[in-house]
C-alpha positions, 0 to 999 in steps of 0.5 A: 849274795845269793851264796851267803843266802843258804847260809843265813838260812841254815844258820837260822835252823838251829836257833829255831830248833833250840827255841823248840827244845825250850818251849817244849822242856818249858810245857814239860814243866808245866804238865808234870805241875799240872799232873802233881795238881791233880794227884793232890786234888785226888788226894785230899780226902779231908773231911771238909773237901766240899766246902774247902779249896785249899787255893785256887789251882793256878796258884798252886801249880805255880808253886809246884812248877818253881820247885820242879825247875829250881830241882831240874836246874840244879839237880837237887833241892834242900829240904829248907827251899821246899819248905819255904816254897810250900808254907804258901799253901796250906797242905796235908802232910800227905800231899806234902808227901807226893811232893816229895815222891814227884821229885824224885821221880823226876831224879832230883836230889832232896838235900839236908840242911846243915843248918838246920841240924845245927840248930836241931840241936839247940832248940830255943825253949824259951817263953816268948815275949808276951807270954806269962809264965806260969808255973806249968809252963816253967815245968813243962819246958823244964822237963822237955829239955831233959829229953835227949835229941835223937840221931837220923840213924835212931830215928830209923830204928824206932820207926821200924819197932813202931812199925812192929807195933812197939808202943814203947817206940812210939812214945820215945820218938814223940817225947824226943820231938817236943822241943820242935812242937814248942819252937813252932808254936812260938809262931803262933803266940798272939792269935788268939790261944794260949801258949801251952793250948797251941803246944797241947794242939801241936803235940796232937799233930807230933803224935798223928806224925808218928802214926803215919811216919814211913822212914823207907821215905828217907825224910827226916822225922823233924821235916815230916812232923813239921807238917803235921804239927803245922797243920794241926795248930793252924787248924786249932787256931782257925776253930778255937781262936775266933769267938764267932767260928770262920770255916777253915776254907775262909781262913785261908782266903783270908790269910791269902788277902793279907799277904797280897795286902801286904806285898801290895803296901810295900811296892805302893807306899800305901794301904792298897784299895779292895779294886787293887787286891781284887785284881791280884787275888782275881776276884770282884772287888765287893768279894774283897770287902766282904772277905775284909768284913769277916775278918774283923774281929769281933770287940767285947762291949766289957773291954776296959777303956782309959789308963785306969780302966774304970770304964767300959766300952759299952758306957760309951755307945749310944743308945739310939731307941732309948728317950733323950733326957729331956724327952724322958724328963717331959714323959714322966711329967705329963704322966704324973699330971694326967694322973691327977686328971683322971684322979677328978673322974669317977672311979668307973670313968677312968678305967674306961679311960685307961682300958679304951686308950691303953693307958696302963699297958699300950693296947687299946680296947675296943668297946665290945671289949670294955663293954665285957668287962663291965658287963655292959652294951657297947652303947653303954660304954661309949656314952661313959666314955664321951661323958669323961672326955666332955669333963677333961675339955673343961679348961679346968683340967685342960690347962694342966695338959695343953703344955705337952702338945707341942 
């Protein structure tokens, strides 16, 4: 028994050692996220930085920490996983860059998809379902289809003429690329911009691609554009789409919410409660809803209600300072009658009437007031004015009244 006892004990170093390795290559991983954080925090130079988080730290390093162990483990990674992995954040094509840069440095292989050249090849320029077509949508994909695709190999060649200065290069290599801003901004039908303003966005992100391209990179065009393209539409859409303007830092909180509301209604079966998304997102529920309030669309009062939208929306909302019929009804009576009334006065003794109780504009006079402009004492003026009121108690002009003090 006390032989066997060293053994177990010598047995058991190994494990403890191989825990070690694990935790320790697990803390590696989790630095060299941390480190990537960093480098993209000291990066972003948008001009917005002191208003705008992309997202909160611990959700990016996440992010980058699954892509650095899904590269170690393999040895490489494709183009498509990282994309996949990296559309949950909203980030600048530059430090989409320094991704790329960080795992290489950490030798993993950035692999191609064959897929995706297959379909590269085939761009669907067809209208989405929803979009009307006009007569500069027909011609503008009609002359976008004309444009040749380009190879990898002639990529190369019009970033080095671009990169000496070739303008001609430039344009060939953004006419070429077209196609892929309309297949991306088909994802964003229906968010509030018109087709042809979401391509007009997305080209303005094609040419801020061929700008910054550096093919020394060894990526793709239509991999690096794509975030530009990307970015520039999302962008657009969170400036332009909205009639009351929202932040582009709230935007994304609020598309962040969504998809937590969403993954959180296909595990429960059901609407999840702020309490449920605030714990997720971990923030106070009373945030959660003041995020779900700004992001409610405002409703115009002219929208068309009914099949035949003869109607509007503002025709059915209350007005709750306005008079109820009856009220009005009764309003325009008595004044009708106490018209006549002060008709039985003196001409001197109504106005008094009318200027000492603000019958003709609601603000009442004082009698120095009234006095003034009869060019009169106050005394004066209030003796005219009981003298006419002793006339309206005569029963004779009172009956016409009484009925409208109840």
């Amino acid at each position: 028994m006390n032989d066997a006892l060293p053994e177990e004990k010598s047995a058991a170093k190994p494990v403890k050692t191989g825990k070690k390795k694990a935790v320790k290559a697990e803390k590696a991983v989790d630095v060299e996220a941390e480190d990537e954080i960093v480098a993209l925090e000291d990066d972003d130079d948008s001009s917005d930085k002191p208003e705008k988080k992309v997202h909160d730290k611990e959700f990016q390093m996440s992010v980058v920490k699954r892509l650095i162990e899904k590269g170690k483990k393999s040895g490489s990674i494709t183009e498509k996983e990282i994309l996949d992995e990296l559309q949950e954040i909203d980030l600048t094509p530059d430090q989409i860059d320094k991704i790329y840069e960080t795992l290489e440095g950490l030798n993993i292989e950035i692999m191609g998809d064959l897929e995706e050249e297959e379909e590269e090849t085939e761009v669907d320029l067809s209208v989405p379902e929803g979009v009307a077509i006009d007569d500069p949508v027909r011609m503008y994909l009609k002359e976008i289809g004309k444009v040749p695709l380009l190879t990898s190999d002639q990529e190369v060649a019009l970033a080095k003429r671009i990169e000496a200065g070739d303008e001609e290069a430039a344009k060939q290599l953004a006419e070429a690329n077209l196609r892929l801003v309309v297949s991306i901004a088909k994802r964003y039908v229906g968010r509030g911009m018109l087709f042809l303003d979401l391509i007009q966005e997305g080209n303005l992100g094609l040419i801020k691609a061929v700008e910054k391209f550096d093919f020394t990179k060894g990526f793709k065009f239509s991999t690096y554009a794509t975030w530009w393209i990307r970015q520039a539409i999302t962008r657009a859409i969170a400036d332009q789409a909205r009639t009351i303007r929202i932040p582009v830092h709230m935007v994304e909180t609020i598309n962040k919410l969504i998809r937590v509301e969403r993954q959180l209604l296909q595990e429960l079966g059901r609407a999840p409660q702020p309490e449920e998304i605030a714990e997720i997102m971990e923030m106070p529920p009373e945030k959660v809803r003041e995020i779900m309030k700004i992001a409610q669309e405002p409703v115009s009062l002219e929208t068309p209600i009914g099949e035949e939208e003869d109607s509007h929306l503002g025709d059915f909302i209350p007005d709750d300072d306005a008079l109820a019929p009856a009220e009005a009804a009764a309003f325009t009576m008595l004044k009708e009658q106490l018209i006549s009334v002060l008709d039985t006065l003196t001409p001197r003794e109504e106005k008094v009437l009318r200027l000492r109780f603000g019958l003709d504009d609601g603000r009442s006079r004082t009698l120095e007031e009234v006095g003034k402009e009869f060019n009169v004492t106050r005394e004066r003026i209030r003796q005219i004015e009981a003298k006419a009121l002793r006339k309206l108690r005569h029963p004779s002009r009172s009956k016409k009244l009484k009925d409208y003090l109840d």
